[in-house]
C-alpha positions in Angstrom: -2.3 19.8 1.2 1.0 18.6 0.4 2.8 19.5 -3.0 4.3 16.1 -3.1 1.3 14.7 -2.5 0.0 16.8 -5.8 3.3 16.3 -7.8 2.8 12.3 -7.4 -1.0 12.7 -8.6 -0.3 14.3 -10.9 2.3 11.7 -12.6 -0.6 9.2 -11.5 -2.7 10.7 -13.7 -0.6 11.1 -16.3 0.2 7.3 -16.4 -3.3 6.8 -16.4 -3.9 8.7 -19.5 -0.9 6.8 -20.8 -2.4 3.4 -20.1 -5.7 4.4 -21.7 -3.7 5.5 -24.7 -5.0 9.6 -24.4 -1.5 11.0 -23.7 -0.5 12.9 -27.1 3.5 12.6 -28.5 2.1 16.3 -30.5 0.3 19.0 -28.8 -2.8 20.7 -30.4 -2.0 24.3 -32.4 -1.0 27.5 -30.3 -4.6 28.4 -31.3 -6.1 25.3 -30.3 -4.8 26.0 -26.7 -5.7 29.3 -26.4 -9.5 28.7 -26.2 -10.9 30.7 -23.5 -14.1 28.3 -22.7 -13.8 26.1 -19.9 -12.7 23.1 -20.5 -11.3 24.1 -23.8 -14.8 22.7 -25.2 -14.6 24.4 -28.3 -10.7 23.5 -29.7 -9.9 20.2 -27.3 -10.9 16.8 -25.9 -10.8 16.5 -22.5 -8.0 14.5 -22.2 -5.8 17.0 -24.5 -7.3 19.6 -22.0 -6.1 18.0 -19.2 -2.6 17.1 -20.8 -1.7 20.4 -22.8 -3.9 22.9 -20.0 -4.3 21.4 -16.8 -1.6 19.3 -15.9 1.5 21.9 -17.0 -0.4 25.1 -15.4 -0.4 22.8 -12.6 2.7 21.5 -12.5 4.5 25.5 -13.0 2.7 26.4 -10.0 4.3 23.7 -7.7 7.5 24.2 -9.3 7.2 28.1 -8.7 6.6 27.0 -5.3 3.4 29.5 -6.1 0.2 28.1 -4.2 -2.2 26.1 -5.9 -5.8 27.0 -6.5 -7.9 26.4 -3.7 -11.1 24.9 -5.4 -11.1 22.4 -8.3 -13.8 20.1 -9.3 -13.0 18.7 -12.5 -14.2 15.1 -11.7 -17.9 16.0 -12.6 -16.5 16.9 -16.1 -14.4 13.9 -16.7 -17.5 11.7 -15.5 -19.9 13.8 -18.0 -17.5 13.4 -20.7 -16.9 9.8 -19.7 -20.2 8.9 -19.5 -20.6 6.2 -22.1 -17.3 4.5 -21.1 -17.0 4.6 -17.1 -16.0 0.7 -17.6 -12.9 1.7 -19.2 -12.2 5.3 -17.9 -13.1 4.9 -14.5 -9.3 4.8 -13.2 -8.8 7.8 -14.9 -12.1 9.2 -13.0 -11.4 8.6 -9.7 -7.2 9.5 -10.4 -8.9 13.3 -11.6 -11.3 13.3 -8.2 -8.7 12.2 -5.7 -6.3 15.3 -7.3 -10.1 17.4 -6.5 -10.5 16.3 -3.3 -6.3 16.8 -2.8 -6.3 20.6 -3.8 -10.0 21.4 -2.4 -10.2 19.1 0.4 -13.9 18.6 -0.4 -15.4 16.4 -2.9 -17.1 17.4 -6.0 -18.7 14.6 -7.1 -20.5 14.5 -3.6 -23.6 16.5 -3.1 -23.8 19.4 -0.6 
């Protein structure tokens, strides 16, 4: 895995959101982002998870040049939660499992 590679994926996805108009100008409340479910479930969308949670924690750890978790399947989320609208968020889909299959090497929306 290369941290470019993950840096420029990142900013992928983020333009994605963008397009699809889910990318926030105002974050949630401090307490809204301090939800210890996964996902956030209980104080977020998914796509604030991903903007407010996912992306920055991500982003610190490249910039800390600290290493990167070395499983992530958040794909089979984003197509649960996406369900009723893969037409229009399947971009967004596939930009989340290509970052999966990036920082695991494996992919999660594959059986094993």
């Amino acid at each position: 895995m290369n941290n470019q590679q993950v840096q420029r994926q990142l900013l992928e996805l983020q333009q994605t959101m963008q397009q699809l108009d889910l990318w926030q100008q105002q974050p949630p409340s401090a307490s809204a982002l301090q939800s210890t479910q996964p996902f956030a479930v209980d104080t977020l969308d998914f796509h604030q998870w991903l903007q407010f949670i996912m992306i920055p924690r991500l982003q610190a750890l490249l910039a800390a040049d600290q290493p990167l978790p070395t499983r992530m399947a958040v794909s089979p989320m984003a197509a649960q939660v996406y369900k009723g609208q893969l037409k229009t968020h399947r971009e967004l889909i596939v930009c989340i499992r290509e970052l999966d299959i990036l920082i695991s090497g494996v992919d999660p929306m594959q059986a094993s």
